[in-house]
C-alpha positions as CSV (number, residue, x, y, z in Angstrom):
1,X,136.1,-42.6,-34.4
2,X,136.6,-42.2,-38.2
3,X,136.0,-44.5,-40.9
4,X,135.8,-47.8,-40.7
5,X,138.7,-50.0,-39.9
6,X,137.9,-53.9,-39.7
7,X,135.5,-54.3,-43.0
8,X,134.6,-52.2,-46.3
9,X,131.7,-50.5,-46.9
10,X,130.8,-52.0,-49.8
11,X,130.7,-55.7,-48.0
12,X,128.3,-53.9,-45.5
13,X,126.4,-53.0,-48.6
14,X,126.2,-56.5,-49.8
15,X,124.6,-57.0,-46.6
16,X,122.1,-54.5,-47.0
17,X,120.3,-56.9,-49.3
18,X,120.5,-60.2,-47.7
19,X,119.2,-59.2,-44.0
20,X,115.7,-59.5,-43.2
21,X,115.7,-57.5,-39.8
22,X,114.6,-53.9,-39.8
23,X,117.4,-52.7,-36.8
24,X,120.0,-55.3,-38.9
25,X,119.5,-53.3,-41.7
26,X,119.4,-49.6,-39.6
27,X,122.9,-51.5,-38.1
28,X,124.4,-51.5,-41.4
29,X,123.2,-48.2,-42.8
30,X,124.5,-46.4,-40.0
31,X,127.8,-47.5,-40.1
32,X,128.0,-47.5,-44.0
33,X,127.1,-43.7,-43.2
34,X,129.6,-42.9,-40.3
35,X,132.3,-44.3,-43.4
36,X,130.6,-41.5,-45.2
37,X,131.5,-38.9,-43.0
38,X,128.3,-38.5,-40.5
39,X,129.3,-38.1,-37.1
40,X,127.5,-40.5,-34.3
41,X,126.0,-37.1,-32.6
42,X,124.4,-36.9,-36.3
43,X,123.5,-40.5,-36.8
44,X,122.0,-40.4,-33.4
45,X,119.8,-37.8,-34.2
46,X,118.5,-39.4,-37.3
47,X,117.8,-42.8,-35.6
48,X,116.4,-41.8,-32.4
49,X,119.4,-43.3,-30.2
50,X,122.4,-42.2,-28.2
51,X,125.5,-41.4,-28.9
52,X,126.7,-43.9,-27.0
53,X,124.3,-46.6,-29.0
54,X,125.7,-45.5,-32.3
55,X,128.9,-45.8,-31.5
56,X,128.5,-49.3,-30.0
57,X,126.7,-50.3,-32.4
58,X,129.6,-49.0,-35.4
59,X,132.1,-50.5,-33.4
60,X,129.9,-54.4,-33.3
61,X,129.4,-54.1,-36.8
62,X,133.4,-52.7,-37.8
63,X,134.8,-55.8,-36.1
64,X,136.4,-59.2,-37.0
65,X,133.2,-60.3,-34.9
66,X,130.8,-58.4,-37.4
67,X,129.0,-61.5,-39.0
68,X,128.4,-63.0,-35.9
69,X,127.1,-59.4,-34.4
70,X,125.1,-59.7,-38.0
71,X,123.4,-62.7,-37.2
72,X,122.6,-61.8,-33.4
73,X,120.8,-59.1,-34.8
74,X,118.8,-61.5,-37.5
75,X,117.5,-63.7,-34.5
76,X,120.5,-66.4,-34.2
77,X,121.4,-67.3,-30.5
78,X,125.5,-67.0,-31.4
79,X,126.4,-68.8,-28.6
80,X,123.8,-71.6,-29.0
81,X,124.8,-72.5,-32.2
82,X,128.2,-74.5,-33.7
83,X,128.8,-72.1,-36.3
84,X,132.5,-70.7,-37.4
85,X,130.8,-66.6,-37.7
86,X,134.8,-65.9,-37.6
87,X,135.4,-67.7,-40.7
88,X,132.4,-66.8,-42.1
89,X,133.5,-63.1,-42.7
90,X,136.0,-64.2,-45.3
91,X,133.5,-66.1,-47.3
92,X,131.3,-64.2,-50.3
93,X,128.4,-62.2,-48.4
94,X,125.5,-64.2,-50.3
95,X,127.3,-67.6,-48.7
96,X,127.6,-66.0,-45.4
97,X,124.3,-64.6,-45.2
98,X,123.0,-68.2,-46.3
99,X,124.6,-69.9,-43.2
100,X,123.0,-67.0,-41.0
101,X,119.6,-67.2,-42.2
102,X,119.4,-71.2,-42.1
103,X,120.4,-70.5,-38.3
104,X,118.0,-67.7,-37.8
105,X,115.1,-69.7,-39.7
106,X,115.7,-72.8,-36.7
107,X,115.5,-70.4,-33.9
């Protein structure tokens, strides 16, 4: 694993300030570090995890899937809820984010 392949750092980083959820937001800085350079043997050492969770949790969040792996972590049940998380990835972050927290908010 090297860099990140399915979204841009600096989207991740726009998501830094709409999430709510401490490991969200531990999700997100991670991976915006592994596109840095940090290895997931380092990152694993600095959050207390595996290997094995760093890298699964890099590959959930560098996916098509990442806003719906975004909201799971923020508290939304993704397969009890009618939402398009798929089509959400290509809308701005803020509108994204607003569609994730109304869903987290009814949980």
């Amino acid at each position: 694993m090297t860099g990140l392949d399915q979204v841009e750092r600096d989207r991740l980083r726009e998501w830094l300030t709409e999430v709510r959820e401490g490991e969200t937001t531990a999700a997100l800085m991670l991976t915006i570090a592994y596109d840095r350079g940090i290895g997931p043997g380092e990152l694993a050492s600095w959050y207390g995890r595996s290997r094995e969770s760093v890298e699964e949790t890099i590959a959930a969040i560098d996916s098509p899937d990442h806003v719906a792996e975004i909201a799971r972590l923020e508290g939304v049940d993704v397969d009890a809820v009618d939402v398009p998380f798929a089509e959400l990835a290509e809308r701005p972050v803020g509108e994204a984010a607003s569609v994730v927290r109304d869903h987290a908010e009814n949980e």
